[in-house]
PyMOL commands that place a pseudoatom at each C-alpha (Angstrom):
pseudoatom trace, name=CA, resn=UNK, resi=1, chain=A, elem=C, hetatm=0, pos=[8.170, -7.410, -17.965]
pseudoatom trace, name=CA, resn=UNK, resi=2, chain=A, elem=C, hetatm=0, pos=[6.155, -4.428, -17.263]
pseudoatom trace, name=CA, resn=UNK, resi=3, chain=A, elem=C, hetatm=0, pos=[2.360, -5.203, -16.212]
pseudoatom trace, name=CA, resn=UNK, resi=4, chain=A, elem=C, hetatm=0, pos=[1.047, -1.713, -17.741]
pseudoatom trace, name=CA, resn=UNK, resi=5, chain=A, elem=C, hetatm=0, pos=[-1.389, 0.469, -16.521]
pseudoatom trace, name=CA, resn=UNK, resi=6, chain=A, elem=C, hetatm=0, pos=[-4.437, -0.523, -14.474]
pseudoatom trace, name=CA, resn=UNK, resi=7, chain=A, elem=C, hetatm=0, pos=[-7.188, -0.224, -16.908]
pseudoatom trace, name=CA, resn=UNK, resi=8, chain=A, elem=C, hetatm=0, pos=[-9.423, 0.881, -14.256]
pseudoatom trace, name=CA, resn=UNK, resi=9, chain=A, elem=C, hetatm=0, pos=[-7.104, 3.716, -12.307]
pseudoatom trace, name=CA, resn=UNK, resi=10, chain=A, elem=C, hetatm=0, pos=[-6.567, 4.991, -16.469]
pseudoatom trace, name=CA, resn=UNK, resi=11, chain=A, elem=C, hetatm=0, pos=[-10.536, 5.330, -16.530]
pseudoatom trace, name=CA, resn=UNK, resi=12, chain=A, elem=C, hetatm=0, pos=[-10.930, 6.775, -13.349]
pseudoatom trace, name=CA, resn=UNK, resi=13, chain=A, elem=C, hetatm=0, pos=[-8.343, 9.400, -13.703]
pseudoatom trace, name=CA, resn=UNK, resi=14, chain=A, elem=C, hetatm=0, pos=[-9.326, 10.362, -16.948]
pseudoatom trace, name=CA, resn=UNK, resi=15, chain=A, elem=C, hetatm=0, pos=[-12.725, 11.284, -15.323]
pseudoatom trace, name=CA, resn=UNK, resi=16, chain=A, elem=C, hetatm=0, pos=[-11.299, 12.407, -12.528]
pseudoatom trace, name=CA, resn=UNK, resi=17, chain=A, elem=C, hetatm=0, pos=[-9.144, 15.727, -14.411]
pseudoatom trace, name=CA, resn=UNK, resi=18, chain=A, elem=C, hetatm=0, pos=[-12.341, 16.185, -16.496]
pseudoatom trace, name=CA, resn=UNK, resi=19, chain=A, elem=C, hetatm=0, pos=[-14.149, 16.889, -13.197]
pseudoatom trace, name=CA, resn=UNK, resi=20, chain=A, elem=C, hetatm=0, pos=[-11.841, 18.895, -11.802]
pseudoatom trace, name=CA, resn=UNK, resi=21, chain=A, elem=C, hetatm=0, pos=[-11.938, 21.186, -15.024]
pseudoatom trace, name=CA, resn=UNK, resi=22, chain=A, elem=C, hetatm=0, pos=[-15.882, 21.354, -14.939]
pseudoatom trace, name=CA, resn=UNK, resi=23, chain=A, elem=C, hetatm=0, pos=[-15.255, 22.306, -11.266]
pseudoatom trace, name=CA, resn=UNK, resi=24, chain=A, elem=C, hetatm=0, pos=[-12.814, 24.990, -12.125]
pseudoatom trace, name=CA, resn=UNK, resi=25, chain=A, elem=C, hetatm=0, pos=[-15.185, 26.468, -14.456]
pseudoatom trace, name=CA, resn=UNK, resi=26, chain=A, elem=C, hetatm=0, pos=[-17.602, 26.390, -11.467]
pseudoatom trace, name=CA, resn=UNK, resi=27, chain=A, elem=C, hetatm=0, pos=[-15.730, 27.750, -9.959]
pseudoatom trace, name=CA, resn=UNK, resi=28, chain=A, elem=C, hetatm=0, pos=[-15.291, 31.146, -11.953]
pseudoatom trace, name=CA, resn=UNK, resi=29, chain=A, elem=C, hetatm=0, pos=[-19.460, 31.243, -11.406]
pseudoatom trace, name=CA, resn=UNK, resi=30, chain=A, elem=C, hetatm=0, pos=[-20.050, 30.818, -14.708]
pseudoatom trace, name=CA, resn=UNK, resi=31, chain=A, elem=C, hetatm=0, pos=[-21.668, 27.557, -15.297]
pseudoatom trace, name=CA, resn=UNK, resi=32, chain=A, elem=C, hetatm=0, pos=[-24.866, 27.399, -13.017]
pseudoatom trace, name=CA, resn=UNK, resi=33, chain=A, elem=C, hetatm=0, pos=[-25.592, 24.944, -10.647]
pseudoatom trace, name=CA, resn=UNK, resi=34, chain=A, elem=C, hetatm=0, pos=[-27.981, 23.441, -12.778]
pseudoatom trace, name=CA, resn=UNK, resi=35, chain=A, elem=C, hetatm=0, pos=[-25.431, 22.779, -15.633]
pseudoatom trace, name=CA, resn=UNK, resi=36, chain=A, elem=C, hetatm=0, pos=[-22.915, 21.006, -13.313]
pseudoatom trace, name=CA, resn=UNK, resi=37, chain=A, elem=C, hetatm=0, pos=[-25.020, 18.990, -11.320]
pseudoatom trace, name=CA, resn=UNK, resi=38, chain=A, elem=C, hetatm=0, pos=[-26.337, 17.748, -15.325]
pseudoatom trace, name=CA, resn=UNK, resi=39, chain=A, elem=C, hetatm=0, pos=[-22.744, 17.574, -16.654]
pseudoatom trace, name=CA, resn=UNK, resi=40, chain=A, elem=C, hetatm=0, pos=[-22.032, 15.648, -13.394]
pseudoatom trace, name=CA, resn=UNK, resi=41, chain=A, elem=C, hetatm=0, pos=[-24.457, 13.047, -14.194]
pseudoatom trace, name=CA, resn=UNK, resi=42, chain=A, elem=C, hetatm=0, pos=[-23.358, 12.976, -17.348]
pseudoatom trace, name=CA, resn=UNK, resi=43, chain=A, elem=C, hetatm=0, pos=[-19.628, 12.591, -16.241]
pseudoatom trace, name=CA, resn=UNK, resi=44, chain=A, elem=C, hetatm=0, pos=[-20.798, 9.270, -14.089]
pseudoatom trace, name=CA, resn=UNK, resi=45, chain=A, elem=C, hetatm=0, pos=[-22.849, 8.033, -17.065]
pseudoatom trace, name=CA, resn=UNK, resi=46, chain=A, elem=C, hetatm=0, pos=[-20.101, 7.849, -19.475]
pseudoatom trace, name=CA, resn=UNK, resi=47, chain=A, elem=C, hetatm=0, pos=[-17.626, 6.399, -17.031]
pseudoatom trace, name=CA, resn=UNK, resi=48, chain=A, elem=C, hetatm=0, pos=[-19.777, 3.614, -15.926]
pseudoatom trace, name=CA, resn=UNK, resi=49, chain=A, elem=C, hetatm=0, pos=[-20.152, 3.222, -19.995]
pseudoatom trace, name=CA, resn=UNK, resi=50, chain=A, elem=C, hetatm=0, pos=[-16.600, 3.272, -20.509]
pseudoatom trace, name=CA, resn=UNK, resi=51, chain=A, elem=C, hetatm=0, pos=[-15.932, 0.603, -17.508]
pseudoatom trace, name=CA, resn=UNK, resi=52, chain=A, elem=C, hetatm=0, pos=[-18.658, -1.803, -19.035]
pseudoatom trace, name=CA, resn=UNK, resi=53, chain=A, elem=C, hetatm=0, pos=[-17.099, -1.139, -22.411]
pseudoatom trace, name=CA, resn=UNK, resi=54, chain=A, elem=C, hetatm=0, pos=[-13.630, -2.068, -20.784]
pseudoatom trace, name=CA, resn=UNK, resi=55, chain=A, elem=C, hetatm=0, pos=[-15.613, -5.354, -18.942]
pseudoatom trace, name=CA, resn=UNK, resi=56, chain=A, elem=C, hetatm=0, pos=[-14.130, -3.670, -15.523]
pseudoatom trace, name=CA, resn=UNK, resi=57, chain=A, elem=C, hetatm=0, pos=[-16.148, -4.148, -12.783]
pseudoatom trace, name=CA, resn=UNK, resi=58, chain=A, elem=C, hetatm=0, pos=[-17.398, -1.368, -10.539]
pseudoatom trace, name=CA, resn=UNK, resi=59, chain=A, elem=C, hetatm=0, pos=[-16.477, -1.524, -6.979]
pseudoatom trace, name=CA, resn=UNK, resi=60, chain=A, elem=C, hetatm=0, pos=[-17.359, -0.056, -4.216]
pseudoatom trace, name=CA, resn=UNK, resi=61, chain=A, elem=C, hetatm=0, pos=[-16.007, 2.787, -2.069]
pseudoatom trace, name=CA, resn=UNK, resi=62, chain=A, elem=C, hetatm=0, pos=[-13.106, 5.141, -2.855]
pseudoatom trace, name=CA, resn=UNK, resi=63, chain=A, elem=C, hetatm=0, pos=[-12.745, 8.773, -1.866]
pseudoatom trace, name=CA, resn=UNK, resi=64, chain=A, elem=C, hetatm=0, pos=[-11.055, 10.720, -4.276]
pseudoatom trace, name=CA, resn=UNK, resi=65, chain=A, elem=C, hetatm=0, pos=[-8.753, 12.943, -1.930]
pseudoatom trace, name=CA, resn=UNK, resi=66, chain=A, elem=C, hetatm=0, pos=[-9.712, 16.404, -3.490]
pseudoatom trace, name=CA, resn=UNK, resi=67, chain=A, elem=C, hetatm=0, pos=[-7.944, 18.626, -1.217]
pseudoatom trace, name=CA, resn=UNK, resi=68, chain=A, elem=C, hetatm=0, pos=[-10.339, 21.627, -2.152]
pseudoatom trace, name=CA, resn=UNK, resi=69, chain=A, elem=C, hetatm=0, pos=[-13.747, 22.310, -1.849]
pseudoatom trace, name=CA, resn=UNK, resi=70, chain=A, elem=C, hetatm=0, pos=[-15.623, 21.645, -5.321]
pseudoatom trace, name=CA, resn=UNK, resi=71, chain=A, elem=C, hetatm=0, pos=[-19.023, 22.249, -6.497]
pseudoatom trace, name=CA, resn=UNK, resi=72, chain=A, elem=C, hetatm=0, pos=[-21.032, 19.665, -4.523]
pseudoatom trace, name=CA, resn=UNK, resi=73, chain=A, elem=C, hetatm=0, pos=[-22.336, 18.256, -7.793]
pseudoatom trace, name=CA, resn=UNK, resi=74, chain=A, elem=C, hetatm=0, pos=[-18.236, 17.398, -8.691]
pseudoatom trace, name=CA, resn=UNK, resi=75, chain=A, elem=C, hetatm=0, pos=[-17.828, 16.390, -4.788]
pseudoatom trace, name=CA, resn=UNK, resi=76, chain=A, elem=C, hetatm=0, pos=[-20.361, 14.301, -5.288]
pseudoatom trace, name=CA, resn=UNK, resi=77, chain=A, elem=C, hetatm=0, pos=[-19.220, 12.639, -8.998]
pseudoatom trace, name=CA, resn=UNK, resi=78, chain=A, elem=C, hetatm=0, pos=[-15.401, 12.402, -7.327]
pseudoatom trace, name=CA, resn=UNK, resi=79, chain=A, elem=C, hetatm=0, pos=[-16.593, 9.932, -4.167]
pseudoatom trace, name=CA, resn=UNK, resi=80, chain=A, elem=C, hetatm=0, pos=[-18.769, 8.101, -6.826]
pseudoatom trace, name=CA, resn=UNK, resi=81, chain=A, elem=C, hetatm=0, pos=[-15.076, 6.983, -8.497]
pseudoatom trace, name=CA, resn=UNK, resi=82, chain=A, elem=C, hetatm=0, pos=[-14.885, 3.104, -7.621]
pseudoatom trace, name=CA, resn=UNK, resi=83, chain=A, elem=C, hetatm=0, pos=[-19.001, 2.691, -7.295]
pseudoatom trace, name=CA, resn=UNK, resi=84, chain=A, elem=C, hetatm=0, pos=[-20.502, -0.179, -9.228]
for i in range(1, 84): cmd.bond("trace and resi %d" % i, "trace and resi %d" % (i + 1))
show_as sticks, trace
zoom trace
């Protein structure tokens, strides 16, 4: 009997690839700092949404191993990943 995916590593990846898109458009320079440090926020809002929505709680910690440099406003949205 399979035990499915972990509803929590589906939510967090999810968010994860959309980051990493926003920070490729970064990126490029065309999206100013301004707009990804808001979509950022935005990003974190709707995941801790979707987690509540899910009844998943937040934990702590959790780095998300981007081997790159991002924008610091997606460096900072990747650690948050695993934050209550």
């Amino acid at each position: 009997m399979s035990r499915g995916i972990d509803p929590r590593a589906a939510v967090d990846q999810a968010f994860r690839e959309h980051a990493l898109v926003l920070g490729g458009l970064a990126a490029l320079g065309r999206v100013s700092d301004e707009v990804v440090w808001q979509l950022a926020h935005s990003l974190r809002a709707s995941r801790i949404r979707a987690l509540r929505r899910l009844r998943i709680p937040m934990l702590a910690g959790g780095d998300a191993g981007v081997d790159c440099r991002p924008h610091p406003a997606i460096a900072q949205f990747l650690r948050s990943l695993g934050e209550r």
